[in-house]
Backbone as numpy.savetxt, mean C-alpha at the origin, in Angstrom:
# Nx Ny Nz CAx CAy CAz Cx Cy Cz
29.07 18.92 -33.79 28.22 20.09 -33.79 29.12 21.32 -33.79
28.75 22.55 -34.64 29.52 23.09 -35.23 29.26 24.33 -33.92
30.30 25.70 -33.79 29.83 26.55 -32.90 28.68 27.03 -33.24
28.62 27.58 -35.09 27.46 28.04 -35.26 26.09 27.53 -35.30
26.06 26.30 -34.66 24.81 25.64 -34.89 24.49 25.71 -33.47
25.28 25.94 -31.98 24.27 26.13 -31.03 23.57 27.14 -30.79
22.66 26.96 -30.06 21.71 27.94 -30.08 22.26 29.23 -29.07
21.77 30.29 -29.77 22.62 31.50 -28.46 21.50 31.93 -28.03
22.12 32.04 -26.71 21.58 32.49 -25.61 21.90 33.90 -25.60
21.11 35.08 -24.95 21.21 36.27 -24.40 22.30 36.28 -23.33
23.23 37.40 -22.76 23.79 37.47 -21.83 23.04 37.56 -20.76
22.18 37.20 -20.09 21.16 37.04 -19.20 21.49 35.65 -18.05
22.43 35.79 -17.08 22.48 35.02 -16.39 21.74 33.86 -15.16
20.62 35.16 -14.94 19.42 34.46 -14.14 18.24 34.24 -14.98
18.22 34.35 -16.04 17.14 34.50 -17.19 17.52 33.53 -17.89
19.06 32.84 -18.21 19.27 31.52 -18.74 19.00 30.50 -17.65
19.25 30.84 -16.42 18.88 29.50 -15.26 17.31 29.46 -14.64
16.73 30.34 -15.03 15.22 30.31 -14.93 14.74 29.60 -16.57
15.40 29.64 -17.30 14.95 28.83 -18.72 15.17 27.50 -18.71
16.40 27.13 -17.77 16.98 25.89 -17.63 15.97 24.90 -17.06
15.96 25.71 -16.04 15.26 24.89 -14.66 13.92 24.50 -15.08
13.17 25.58 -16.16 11.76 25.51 -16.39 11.91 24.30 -17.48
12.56 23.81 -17.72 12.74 22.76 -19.03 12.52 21.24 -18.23
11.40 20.33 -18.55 11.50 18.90 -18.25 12.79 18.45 -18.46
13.08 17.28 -17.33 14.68 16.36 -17.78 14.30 15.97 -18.85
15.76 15.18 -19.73 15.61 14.38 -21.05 15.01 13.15 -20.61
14.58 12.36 -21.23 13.63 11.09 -21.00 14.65 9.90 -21.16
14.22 8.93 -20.16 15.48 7.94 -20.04 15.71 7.54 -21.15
16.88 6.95 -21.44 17.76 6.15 -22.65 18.15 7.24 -23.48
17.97 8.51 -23.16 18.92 9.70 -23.98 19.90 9.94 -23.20
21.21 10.20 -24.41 22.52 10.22 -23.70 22.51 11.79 -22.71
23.30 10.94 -21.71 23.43 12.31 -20.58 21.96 12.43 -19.83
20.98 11.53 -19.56 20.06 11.36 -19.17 20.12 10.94 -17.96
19.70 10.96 -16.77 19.94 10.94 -15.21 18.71 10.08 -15.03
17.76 10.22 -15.78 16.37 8.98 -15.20 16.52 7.54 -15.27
15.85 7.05 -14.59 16.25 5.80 -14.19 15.65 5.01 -14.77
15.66 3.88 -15.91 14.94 3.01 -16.24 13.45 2.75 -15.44
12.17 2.69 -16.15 10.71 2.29 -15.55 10.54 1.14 -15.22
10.52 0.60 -13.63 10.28 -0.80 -13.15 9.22 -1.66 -13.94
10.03 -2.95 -14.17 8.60 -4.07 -15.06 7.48 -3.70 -13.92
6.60 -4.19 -14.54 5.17 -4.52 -13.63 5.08 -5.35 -13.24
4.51 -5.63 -11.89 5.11 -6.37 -10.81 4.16 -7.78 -11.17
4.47 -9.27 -10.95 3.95 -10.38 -11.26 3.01 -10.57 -10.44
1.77 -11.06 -11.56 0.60 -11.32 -10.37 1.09 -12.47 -9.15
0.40 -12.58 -7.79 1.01 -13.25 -7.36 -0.49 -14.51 -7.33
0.35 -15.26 -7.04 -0.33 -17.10 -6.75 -1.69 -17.11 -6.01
-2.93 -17.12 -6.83 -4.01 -17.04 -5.81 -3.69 -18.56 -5.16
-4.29 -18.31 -3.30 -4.57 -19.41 -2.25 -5.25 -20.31 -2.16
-5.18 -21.30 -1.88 -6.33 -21.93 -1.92 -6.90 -21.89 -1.06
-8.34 -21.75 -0.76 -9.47 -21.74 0.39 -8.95 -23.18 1.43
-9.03 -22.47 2.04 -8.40 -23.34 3.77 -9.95 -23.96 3.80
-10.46 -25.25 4.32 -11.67 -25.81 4.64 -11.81 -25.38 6.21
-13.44 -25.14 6.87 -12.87 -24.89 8.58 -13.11 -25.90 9.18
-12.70 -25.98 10.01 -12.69 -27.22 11.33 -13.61 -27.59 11.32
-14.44 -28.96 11.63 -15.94 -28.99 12.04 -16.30 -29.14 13.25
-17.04 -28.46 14.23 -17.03 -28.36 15.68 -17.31 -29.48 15.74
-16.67 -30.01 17.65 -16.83 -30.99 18.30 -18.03 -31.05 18.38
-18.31 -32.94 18.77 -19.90 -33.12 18.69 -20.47 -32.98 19.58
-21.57 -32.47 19.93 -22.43 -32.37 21.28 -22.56 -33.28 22.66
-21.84 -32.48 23.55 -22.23 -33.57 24.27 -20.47 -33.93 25.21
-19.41 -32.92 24.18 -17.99 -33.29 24.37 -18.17 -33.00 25.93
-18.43 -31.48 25.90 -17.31 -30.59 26.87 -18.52 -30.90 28.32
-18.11 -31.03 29.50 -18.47 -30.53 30.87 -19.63 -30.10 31.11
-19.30 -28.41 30.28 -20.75 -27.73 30.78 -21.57 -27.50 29.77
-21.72 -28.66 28.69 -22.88 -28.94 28.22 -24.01 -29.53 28.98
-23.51 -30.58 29.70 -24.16 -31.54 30.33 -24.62 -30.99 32.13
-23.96 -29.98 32.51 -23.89 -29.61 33.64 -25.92 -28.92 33.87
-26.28 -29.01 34.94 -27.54 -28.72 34.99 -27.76 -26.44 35.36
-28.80 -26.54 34.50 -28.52 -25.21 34.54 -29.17 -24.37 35.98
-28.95 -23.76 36.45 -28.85 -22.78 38.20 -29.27 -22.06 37.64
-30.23 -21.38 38.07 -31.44 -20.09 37.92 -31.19 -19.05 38.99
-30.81 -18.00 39.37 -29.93 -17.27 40.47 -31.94 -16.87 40.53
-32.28 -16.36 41.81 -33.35 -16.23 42.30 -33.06 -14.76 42.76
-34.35 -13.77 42.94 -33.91 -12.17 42.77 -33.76 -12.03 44.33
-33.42 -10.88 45.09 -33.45 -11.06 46.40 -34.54 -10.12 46.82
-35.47 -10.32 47.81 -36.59 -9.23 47.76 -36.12 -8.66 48.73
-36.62 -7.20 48.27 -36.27 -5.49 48.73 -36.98 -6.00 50.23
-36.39 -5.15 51.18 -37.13 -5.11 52.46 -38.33 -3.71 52.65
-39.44 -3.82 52.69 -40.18 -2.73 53.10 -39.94 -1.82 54.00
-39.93 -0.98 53.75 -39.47 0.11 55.03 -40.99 0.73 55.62
């Protein structure tokens, strides 16, 4: 690239770095480019298979199935 083919700029020192700055980066895979290659898309992952649930114990296992049921009785108020 020849001198006369870059582009001139004004002597304008904060007026060339306000032009700079306002400019998008170059887009990755251009030389002198700072962006970082775009991550693949991520692999679906392995659907689970449905867990079956336990089937409750049978009636009759535990203690206080069988235990007889107690009725608590109210206590009566005393008249005054």
């Amino acid at each position: 690239m020849s001198k006369a083919e870059l582009p001139k700029l004004p002597d304008d020192f904060e007026g060339n770095l306000r032009a700079l700055l306002a400019t998008p980066p170059a887009p990755h895979g251009t030389a002198g480019s700072r962006k970082t290659a775009p991550k693949p898309p991520a692999k679906p992952k392995k659907q689970a298979k449905r867990k079956r649930y336990a089937k409750p114990a049978p009636t009759g296992t535990y203690a206080y199935e069988s235990a007889p049921v107690v009725s608590r009785k109210r206590k009566v108020r005393k008249k005054r």
